[in-house]
C-alpha positions in Angstrom: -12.1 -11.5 25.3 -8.7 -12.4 23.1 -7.2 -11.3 20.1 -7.2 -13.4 17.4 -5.4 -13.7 14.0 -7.5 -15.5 11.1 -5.1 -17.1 9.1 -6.1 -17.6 5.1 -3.3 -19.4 2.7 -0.6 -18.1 4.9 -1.6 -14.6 5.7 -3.4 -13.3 8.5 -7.0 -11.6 6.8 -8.2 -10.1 10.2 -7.6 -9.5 13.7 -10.5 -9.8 16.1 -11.0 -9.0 19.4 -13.9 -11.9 20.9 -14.5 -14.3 23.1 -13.5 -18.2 22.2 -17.2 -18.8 21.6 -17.2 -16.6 18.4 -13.7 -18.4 17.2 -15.7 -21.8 17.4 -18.6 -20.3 15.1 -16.2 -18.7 12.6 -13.2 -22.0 12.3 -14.6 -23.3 9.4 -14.1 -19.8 7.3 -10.0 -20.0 8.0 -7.1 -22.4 7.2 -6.2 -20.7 11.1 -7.1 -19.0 14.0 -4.1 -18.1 15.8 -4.4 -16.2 20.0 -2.2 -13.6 18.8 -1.5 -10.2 21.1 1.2 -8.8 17.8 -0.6 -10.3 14.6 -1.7 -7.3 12.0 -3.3 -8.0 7.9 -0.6 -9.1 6.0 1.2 -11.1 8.7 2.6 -14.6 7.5 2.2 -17.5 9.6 4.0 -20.7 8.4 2.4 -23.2 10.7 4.5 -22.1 14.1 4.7 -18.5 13.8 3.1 -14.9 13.0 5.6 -12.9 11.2 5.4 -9.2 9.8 5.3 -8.7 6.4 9.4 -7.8 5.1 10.1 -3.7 4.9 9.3 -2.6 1.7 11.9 -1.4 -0.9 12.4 2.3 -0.1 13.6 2.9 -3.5 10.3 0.9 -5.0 8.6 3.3 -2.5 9.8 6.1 -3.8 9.2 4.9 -7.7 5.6 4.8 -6.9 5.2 8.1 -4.6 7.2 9.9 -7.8 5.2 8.0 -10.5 1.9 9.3 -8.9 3.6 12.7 -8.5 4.3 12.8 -12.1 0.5 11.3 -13.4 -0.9 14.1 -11.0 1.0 16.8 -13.0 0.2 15.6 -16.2 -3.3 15.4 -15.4 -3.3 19.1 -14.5 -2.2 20.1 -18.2 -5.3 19.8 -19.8 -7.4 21.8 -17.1 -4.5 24.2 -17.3 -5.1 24.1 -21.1 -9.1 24.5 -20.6 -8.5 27.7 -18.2 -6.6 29.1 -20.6 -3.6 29.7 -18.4 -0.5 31.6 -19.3 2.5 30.6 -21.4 4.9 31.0 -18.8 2.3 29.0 -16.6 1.8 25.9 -19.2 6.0 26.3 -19.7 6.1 25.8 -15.5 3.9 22.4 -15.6 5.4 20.9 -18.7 9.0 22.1 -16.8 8.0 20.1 -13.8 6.8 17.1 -15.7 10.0 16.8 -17.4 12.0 17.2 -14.2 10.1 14.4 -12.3 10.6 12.9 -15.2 13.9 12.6 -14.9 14.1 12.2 -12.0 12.3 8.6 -12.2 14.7 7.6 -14.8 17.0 7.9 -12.0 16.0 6.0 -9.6 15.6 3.1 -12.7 19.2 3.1 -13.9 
């Protein structure tokens, strides 16, 4: 048994673990099969080499995680509004949805 990277328009698709009888079967579903001990999804192979995919942004990461945060929150108001929760309660969500809020506009500028 080997590992194996099938390669797709660049990017590896899968990783299997099989035998070289299986690879010979399967070929004709991949632009590549690549013996590969490293490879993971999203690897790159230009025609020589596996590569990992670059680090992500950690400030785009941290957009998104926020952004979530923040559509999470809002969704709460209206079951907040259906349980007919407290003033100071509603005033606590719609305080926290304003300070994400600004918060994200900080991490755009």
């Amino acid at each position: 048994m080997q590992r194996y990277a099938l390669i797709r328009a660049g990017t590896v698709g899968v990783v299997l673990i099989t035998t070289p009888l299986t690879i010979d079967a399967i070929r004709n579903g991949w632009d590549h099969i690549e013996p590969s001990e490293t490879a993971e999804p999203g690897w790159t192979w230009d025609g020589e080499t596996l590569s990992p995919p670059p680090e992500p942004d950690p400030v785009k990461v941290e957009r998104a995680e926020v952004k979530q945060l923040l559509e999470g929150r809002i969704a709460l108001f209206p079951r907040l509004l259906a349980t007919r929760a407290t003033t100071e309660e509603q005033t606590d969500l719609l305080d926290e949805i304003e300070e994400i809020t600004q918060y994200l506009r900080g991490l755009e500028e």
